[in-house]
C-alpha positions in Angstrom: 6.2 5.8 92.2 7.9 8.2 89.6 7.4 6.7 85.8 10.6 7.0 83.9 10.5 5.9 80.4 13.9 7.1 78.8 17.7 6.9 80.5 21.3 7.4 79.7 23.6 4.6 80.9 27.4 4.6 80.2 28.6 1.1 80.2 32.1 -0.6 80.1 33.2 -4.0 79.7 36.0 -5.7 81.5 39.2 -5.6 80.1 41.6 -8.9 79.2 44.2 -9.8 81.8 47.8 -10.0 80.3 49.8 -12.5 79.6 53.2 -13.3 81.7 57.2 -14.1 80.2 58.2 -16.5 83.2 60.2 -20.0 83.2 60.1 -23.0 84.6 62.3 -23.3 87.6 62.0 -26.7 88.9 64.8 -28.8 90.5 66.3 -31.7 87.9 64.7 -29.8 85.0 67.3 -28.5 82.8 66.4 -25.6 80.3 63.0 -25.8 81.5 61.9 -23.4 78.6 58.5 -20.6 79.0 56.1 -21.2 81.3 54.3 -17.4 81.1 50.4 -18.4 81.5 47.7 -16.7 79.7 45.5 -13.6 81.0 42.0 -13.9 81.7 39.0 -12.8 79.7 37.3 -9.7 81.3 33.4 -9.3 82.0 31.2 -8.7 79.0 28.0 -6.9 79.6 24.9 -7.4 78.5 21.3 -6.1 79.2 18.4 -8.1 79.6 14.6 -7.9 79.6 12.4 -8.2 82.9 8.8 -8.5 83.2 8.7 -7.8 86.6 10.7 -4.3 85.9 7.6 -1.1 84.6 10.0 1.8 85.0 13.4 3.0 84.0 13.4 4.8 87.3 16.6 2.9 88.8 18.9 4.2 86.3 18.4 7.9 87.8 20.1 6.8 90.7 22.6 4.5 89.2 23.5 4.8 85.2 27.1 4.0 84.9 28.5 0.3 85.1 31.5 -1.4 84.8 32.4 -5.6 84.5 35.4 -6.3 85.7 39.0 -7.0 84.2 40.3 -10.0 83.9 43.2 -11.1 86.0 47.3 -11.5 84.7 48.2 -14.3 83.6 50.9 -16.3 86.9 53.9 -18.3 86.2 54.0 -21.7 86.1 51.7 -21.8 83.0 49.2 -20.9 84.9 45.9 -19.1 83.4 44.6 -15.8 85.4 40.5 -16.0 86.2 38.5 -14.4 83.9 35.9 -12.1 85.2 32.2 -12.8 85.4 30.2 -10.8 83.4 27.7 -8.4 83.8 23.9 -8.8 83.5 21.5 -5.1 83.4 18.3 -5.4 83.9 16.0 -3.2 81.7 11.9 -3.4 81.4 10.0 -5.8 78.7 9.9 -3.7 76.2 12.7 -1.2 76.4 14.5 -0.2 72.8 18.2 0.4 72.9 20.0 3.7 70.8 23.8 3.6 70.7 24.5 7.8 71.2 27.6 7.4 69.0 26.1 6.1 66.1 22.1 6.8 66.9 21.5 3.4 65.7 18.6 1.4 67.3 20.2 -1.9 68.2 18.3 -3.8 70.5 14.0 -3.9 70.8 13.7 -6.0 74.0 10.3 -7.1 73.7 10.2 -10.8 75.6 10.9 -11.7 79.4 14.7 -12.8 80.0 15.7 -11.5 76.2 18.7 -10.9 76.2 21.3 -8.8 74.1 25.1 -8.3 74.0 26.4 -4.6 74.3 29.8 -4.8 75.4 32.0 -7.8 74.9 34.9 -8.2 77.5 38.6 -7.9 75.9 40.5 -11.1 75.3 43.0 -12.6 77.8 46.6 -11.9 76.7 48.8 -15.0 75.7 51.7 -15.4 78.1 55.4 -16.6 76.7 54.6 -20.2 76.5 52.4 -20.0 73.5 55.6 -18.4 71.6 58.1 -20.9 71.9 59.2 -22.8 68.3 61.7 -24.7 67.5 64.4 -21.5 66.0 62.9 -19.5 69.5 63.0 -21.7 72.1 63.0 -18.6 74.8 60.6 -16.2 73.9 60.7 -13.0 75.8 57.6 -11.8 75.0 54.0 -12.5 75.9 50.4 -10.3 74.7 48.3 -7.4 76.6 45.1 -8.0 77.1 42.2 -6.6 75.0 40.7 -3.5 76.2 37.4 -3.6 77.4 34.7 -1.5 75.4 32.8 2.0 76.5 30.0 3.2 75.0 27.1 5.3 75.9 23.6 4.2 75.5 19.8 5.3 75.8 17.2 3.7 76.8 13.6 4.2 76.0 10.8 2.0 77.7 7.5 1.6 75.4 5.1 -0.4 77.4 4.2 -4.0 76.0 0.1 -4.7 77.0 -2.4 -6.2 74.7 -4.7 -3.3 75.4 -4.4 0.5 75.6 -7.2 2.5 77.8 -7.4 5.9 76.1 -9.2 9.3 77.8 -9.2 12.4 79.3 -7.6 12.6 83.1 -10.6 11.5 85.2 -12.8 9.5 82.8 -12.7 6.4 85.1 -9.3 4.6 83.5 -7.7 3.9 86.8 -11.0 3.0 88.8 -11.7 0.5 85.8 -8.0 -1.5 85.6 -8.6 -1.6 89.3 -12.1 -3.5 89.2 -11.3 -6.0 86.0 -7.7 -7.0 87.7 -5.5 -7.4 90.4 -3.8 -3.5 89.9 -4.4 -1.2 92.7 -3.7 2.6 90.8 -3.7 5.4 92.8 -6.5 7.2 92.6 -7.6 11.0 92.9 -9.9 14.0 91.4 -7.0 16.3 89.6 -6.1 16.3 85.9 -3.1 13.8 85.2 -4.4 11.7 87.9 -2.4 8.4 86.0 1.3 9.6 86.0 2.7 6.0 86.5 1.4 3.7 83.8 -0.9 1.0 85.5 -0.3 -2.8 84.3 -3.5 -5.0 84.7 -3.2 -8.3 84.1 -7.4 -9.9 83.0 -8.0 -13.2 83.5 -9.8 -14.8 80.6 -12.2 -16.9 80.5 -10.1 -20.4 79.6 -8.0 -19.0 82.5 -4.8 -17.7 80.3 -4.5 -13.8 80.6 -3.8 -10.5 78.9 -2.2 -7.1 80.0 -4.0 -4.1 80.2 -2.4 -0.6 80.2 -4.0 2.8 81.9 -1.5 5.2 80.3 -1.3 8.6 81.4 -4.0 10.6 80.4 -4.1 12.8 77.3 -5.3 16.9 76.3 -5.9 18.4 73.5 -2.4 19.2 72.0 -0.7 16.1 73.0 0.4 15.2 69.9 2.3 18.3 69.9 4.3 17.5 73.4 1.5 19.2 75.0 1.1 17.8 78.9 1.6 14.4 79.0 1.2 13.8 75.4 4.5 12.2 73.9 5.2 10.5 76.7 1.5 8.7 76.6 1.6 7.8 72.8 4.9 6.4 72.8 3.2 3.4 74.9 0.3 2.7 73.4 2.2 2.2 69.5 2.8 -1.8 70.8 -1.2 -2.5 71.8 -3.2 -5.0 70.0 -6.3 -2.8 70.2 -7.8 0.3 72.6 -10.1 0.4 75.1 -11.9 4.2 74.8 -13.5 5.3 77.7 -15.9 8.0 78.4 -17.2 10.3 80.8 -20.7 10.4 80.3 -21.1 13.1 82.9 -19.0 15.9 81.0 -20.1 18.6 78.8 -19.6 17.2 75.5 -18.5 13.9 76.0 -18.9 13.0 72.1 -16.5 16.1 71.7 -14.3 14.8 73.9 -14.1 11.3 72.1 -13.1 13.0 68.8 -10.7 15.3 70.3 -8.8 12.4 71.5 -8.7 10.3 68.1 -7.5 13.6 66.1 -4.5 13.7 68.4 -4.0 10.2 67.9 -4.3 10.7 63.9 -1.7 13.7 64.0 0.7 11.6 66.1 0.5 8.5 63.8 -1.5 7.6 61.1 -1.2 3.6 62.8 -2.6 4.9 65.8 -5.3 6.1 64.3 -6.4 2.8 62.6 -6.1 0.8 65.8 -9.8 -0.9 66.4 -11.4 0.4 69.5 -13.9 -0.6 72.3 -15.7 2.4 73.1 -17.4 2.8 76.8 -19.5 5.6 78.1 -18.4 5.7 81.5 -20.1 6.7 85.5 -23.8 6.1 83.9 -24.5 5.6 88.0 -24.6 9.0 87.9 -26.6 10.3 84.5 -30.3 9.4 84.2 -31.4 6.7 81.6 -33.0 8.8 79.2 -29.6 10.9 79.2 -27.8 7.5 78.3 -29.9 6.2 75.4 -29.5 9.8 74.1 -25.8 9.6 74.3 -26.2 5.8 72.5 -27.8 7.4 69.7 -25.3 9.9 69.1 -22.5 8.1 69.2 -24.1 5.8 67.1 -24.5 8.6 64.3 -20.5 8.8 64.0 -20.6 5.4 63.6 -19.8 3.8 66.9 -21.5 1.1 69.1 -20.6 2.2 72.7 -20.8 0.3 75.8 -22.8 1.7 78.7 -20.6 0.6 82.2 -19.6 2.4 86.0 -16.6 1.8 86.5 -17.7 2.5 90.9 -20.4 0.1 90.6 -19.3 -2.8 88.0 -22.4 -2.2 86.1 -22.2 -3.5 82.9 -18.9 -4.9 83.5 -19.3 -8.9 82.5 -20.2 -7.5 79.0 -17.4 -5.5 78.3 -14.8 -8.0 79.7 -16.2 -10.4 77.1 -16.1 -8.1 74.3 -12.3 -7.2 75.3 -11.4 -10.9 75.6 -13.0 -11.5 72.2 -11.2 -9.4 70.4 -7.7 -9.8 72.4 -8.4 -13.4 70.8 -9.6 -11.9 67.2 -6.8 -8.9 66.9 -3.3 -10.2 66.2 -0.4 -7.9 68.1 1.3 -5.7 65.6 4.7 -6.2 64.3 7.3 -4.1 65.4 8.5 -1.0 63.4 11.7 -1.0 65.0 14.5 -0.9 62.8 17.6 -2.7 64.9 21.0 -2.3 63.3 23.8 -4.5 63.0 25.7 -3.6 66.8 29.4 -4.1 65.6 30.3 -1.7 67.9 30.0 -4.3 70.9 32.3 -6.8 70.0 35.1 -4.1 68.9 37.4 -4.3 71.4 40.6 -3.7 69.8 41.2 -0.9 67.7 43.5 -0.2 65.0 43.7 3.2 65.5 47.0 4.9 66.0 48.5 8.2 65.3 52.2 9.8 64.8 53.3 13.2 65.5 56.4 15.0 64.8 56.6 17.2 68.5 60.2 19.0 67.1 62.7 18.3 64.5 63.9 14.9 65.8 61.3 13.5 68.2 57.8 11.4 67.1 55.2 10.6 69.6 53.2 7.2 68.2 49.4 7.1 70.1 47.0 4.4 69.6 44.9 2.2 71.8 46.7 -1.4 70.2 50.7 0.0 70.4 50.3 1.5 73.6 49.1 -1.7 75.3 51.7 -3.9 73.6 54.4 -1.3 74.7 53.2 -1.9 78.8 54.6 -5.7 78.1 57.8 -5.1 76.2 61.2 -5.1 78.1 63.4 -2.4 76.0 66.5 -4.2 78.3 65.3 -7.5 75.8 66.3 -7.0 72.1 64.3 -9.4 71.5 61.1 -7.8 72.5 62.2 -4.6 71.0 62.5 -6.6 67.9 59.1 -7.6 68.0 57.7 -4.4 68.7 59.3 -2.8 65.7 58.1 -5.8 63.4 54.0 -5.0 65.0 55.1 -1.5 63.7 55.8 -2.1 60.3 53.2 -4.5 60.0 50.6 -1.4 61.5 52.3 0.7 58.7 53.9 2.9 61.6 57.0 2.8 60.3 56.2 3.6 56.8 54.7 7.0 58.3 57.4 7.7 60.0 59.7 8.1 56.9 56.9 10.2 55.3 57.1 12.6 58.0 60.9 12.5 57.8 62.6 10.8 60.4 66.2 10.3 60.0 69.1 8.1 61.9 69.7 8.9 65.6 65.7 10.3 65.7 63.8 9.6 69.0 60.2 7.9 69.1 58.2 8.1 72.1 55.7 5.0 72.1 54.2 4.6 75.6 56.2 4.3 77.9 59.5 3.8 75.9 61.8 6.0 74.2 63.3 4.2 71.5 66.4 5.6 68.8 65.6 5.2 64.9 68.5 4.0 62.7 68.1 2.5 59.3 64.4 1.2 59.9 65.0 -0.1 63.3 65.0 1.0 66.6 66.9 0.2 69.7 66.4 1.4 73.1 
């Protein structure tokens, strides 16, 4: 399986049904007044966390996704359906970055988290909700809200309570394989780990904790070199690491400090994470050999574990060394900074625009005016009416006689063409 740990998505939430202008029409009911019903809400979307999810793999084959609108209101007073909404599934652990903004505003760290990103727009009130005593007839009801777009990204940083650090080959995959129930794929070739591994270890008082064989690292990683960025990223959220050795290499101490001055360059937190240190394959380097490599690890400081990863050798001791201090070693806060996401409940905007095209004609543009245009009759006066008094409320109007407009003027607002004269506008 191919690991992905970042994707794009582009998202979009359902927009709001509209509202109707209809009348009652039953037999023996005289003036039976509005009875325009109400539009439905569309789908909201929302992403949410899934332990059983390791990759952002599925979103190279699918990242765009809609909810769906709501329906129109129906006569009769009665209310269209709103839409169901829209559940995405993302990894435990996946961080979410708005592209517009770049802000961080989502760190989905638990299973079945669960985070807003796109609220559907609001159903549109039909005719009945605009009847008073001095209008008894209204003939005009509301659009429904737009839905909301926005591109996202997704990165996936890897929740375990313990990082296994080392060179391709030192024996990472063969040990998650032997302390749990993960079967890695395993070969002789540098990068053999290019899909994360998730272990789960059973303790001892028969809870459990994750273990994570990360793609290996070079010298240079923290630099972008090989694999480097994208193993680091994921071991940032790990209680503590597991280093393991190969005892039958060169210069395995070398090796060892290689790996921890790429961790120091990358972060200066990485660097202070506690480590279990195990000298790995002694089934295949002679005793003296070992207790020669014991002593000189010791000199640096260090108190490594002798283990075969092939064999099990050595194994119950290291397991209860891990378990101690997964108990001991409290995970570390996040350093996530999530922003305040206003952006996902924004569904209506007040944006509009107007634009003198030649000496007498003005074309109005805006997300709000156009929609309220699509349910105004220009045959109604009424509804014009109302239109012009939105207008003037917007401050439309007052732009309009900045830019110049004068009686007998045309403005072009969606769909209608409307003539000025003395503030107002008939069509």
């Amino acid at each position: 399986m191919q690991f992905i740990d970042k994707a794009k998505i582009k998202i979009s939430s359902g927009k709001g049904g509209n509202g109707v202008v209809a009348w009652r029409r039953e037999k023996f009911v005289d003036k039976g007044g509005p009875a325009g019903g109400d539009g439905g809400r569309g789908g909201c979307v929302y992403l949410i966390a899934d332990e059983g999810l390791s990759t952002l793999l599925d979103f190279t084959y699918r990242s765009i996704f809609k909810a769906d609108n709501g329906e129109n209101g129906f006569k009769k007073s009665m209310h269209g359906k709103s839409a169901k909404d829209l559940y995405i599934k993302v990894p435990t652990g996946t961080i979410v970055k708005d592209l517009k903004s770049g802000n961080i505003i989502a760190d989905l760290t638990k299973h079945e988290q669960t985070v807003l990103v796109a609220k559907g727009g609001r159903g549109g009130r039909g005719n009945i909700h605009f009847c008073t005593p001095q209008n008894r007839a209204p003939q005009y009801c509301e659009p429904g809200e737009p839905g909301i777009e926005r591109e996202l990204q997704l990165e996936l940083k890897l929740l375990a309570d313990v990082g296994l650090l080392g060179f391709p080959n030192a024996g990472k995959s063969t040990f998650i394989s032997r302390v749990s129930a993960a079967k890695p794929k395993i070969a002789d070739y540098p990068f053999t780990t290019i899909t994360p591994n998730l272990g789960v270890v059973r303790k001892s008082d028969g809870d459990g904790y994750v273990i994570a064989d990360i793609p290996g690292l070079i010298e240079g990683a923290s630099d972008g070199i090989g694999l480097g960025h994208d193993f680091l990223r994921h071991v940032e959220r790990c209680r503590f690491l597991l280093h393991i050795v190969d005892g039958t290499e060169h210069d395995p101490i070398n090796n060892y400090k290689i790996i921890n001055s790429e961790l120091e360059k990358y972060s200066e937190k990485l660097s202070k994470l506690y480590q279990v240190v195990a000298i790995n394959k002694i089934d295949s380097i002679p005793e003296e050999i070992q207790e020669h490599l014991v002593e000189e690890f010791k000199k640096i400081g260090v108190e490594p574990f002798l283990i075969s990863a092939v064999t099990g050798e050595n194994f119950d001791k290291i397991k209860h060394e891990l378990e101690k201090k997964v108990d001991e070693i409290e995970k570390p806060e996040s350093e996530v900074t999530v922003e305040e996401d206003l952006d996902a409940t924004n569904n209506d905007d007040g944006y509009w625009d107007v634009q003198k095209l030649n000496k007498d004609t003005y074309l109005i543009t805006g997300g709000r005016i156009i929609r309220i245009t699509q349910v105004t009759d220009p045959r109604s006066s009424e509804q014009v009416i109302r239109l012009q008094n939105i207008m003037k409320g917007m401050g439309i109007m007052d732009e309009l006689k900045r830019l110049g407009i004068q009686n007998g003027d045309t403005i072009i607002v969606g769909k209608l063409e409307l003539e000025y004269w003395d503030d107002e506008m008939y069509s």
